[in-house]
C-alpha positions in Angstrom: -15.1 -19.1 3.1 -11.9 -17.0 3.0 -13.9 -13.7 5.5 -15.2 -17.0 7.8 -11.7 -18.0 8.3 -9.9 -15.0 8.7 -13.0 -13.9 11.4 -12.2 -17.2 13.2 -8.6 -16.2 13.3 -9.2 -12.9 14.8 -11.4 -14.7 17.2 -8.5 -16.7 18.8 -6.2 -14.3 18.5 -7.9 -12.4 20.4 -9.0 -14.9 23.2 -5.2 -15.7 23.3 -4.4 -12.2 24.3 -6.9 -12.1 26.7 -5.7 -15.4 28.6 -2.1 -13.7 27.9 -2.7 -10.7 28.8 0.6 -10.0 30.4 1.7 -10.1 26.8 0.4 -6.9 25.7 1.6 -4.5 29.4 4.9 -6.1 27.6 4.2 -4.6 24.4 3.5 -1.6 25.5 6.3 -1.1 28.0 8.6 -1.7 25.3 6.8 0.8 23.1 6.7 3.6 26.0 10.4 2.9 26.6 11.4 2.9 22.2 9.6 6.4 22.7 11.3 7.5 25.3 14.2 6.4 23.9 14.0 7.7 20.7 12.7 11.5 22.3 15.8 11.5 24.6 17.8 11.0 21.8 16.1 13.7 19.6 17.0 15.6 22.5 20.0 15.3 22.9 20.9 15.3 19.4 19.2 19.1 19.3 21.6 20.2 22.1 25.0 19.2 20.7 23.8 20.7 17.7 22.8 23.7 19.5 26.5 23.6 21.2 28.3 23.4 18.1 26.1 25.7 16.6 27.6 28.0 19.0 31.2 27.0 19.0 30.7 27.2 15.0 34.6 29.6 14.1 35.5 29.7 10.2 39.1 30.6 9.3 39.3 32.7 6.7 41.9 29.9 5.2 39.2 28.0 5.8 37.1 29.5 4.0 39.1 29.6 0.9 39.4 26.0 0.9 36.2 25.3 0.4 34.3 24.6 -3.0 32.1 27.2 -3.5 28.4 25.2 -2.5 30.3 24.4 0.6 30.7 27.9 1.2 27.3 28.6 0.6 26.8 26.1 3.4 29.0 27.4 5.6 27.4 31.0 5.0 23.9 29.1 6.3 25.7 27.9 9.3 26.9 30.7 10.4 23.1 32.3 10.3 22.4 29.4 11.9 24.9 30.2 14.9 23.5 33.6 15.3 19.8 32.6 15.5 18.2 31.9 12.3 16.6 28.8 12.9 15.5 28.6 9.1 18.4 29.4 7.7 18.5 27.2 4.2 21.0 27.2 1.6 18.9 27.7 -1.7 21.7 28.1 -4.2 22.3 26.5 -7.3 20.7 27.2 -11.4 18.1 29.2 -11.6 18.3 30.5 -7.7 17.7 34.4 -9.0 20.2 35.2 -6.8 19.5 33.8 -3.7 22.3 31.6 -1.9 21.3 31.4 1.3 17.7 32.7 3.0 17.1 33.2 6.6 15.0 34.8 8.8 16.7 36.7 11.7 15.8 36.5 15.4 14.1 40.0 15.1 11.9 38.7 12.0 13.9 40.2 9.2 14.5 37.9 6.3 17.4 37.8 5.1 18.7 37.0 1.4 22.1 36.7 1.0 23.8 36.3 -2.5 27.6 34.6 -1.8 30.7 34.8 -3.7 33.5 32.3 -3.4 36.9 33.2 -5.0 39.3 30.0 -5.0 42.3 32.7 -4.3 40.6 34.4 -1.9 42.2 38.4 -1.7 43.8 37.4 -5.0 40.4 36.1 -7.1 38.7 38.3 -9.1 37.0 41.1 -7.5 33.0 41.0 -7.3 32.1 44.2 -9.3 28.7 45.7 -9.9 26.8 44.0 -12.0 26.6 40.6 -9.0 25.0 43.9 -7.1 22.2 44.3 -10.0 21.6 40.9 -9.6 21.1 40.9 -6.0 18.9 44.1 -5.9 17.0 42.8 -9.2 15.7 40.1 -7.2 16.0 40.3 -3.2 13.6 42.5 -2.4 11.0 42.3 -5.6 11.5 38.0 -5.8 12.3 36.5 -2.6 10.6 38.9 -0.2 13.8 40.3 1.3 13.6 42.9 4.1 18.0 42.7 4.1 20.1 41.8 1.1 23.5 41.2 1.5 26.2 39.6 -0.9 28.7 37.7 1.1 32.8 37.0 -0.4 36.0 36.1 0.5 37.3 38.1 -2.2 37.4 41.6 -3.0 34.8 44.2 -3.6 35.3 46.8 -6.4 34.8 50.7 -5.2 32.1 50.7 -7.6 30.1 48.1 -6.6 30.0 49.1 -2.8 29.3 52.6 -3.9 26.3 51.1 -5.9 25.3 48.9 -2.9 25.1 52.1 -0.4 23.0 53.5 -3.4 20.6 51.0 -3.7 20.5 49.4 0.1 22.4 46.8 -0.3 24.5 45.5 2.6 28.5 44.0 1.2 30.8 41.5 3.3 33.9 41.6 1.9 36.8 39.6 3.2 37.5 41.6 6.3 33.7 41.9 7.6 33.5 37.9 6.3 36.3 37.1 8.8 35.6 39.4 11.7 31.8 37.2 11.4 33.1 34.2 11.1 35.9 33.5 13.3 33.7 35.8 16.2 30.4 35.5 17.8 28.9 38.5 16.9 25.7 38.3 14.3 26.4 39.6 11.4 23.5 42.2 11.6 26.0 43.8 14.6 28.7 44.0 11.9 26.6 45.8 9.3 25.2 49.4 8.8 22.3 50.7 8.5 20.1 47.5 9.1 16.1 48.0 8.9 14.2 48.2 12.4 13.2 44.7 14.4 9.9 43.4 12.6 9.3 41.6 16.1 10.7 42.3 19.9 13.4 39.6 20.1 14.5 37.7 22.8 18.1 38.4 22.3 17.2 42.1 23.1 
């Protein structure tokens, strides 16, 4: 009884639209119109974000302001201005020293370990063993073909010695604002990088 009415339902819904044809090239041109709509805006929404993705400057003031996940954030962006589509920020417990992972126009990931320091110059310096973190886990846990420890702090003699040691790439507080208030990448700031994996199409 219940299928024998709902059939019959169908039925005249179905002859309706056919005597109202006009009904559904309505329908539709309000569907292909939402779409368009809704792409254009997709669109357009991926170009201001491309154009302040470019624009993006950091003070180093800035930069101390910020709580330290926002800084992590802020580290991502920056990747994200200089081409690393991916860029993610990954930080937080039990991140086994990752902050921030990206993977560079050229096809180099990149696994970057950040250090905030509320006082900036005047915080605590980062010291060696961050370093043993880093290289315990960059390369052997998250695939890294770069790994860099970013701070707005200082770095102690020790700890870049052990970085040049063990391939390890540092930005202290100078390279950190040299990066971000610029437009270089940060890969044209550091030493020794490893070869392009891929041609890329900023080359």
């Amino acid at each position: 009884m219940t299928a024998a009415a709902v059939l019959g339902l169908v039925v005249m819904v179905v002859n309706w639209l056919l005597a109202h044809w006009w009904v559904l090239v309505v329908v539709l041109m309000l569907a292909v119109l939402a779409g368009a709509g809704w792409l254009y805006n997709r669109h357009q929404q991926a170009r201001w974000e491309a154009v302040r993705a470019q624009g993006l400057r950091y003070g180093l003031a800035q930069l101390d302001a910020l709580h330290h996940s926002r800084f992590e954030e802020a580290v991502r962006d920056l990747m994200r201005r200089d081409g690393c589509r991916d860029a993610v920020r990954v930080g937080g417990g039990g991140d086994l020293g990752a902050d921030v992972k990206a993977t560079d126009p050229s096809g180099r990931r990149w696994v970057i370990q950040c250090k905030h320091r509320r006082n900036g110059a005047r915080g605590s310096a980062v010291g060696t063993p961050d370093l043993q973190v880093l290289n315990g886990t960059a390369r052997p846990v998250h695939g890294a073909d770069i790994a860099v420890i970013v701070t707005n702090g200082r770095v102690t003699a020790p700890a870049v010695a052990f970085a040049k040691q063990q391939r390890l790439h540092v930005v202290d507080r100078q390279t950190l604002g040299v990066w971000a208030a610029g437009s270089r990448p940060l890969w044209e700031l550091l030493r020794a990088i490893p070869p392009p994996r891929k041609p890329s199409a900023l080359s």
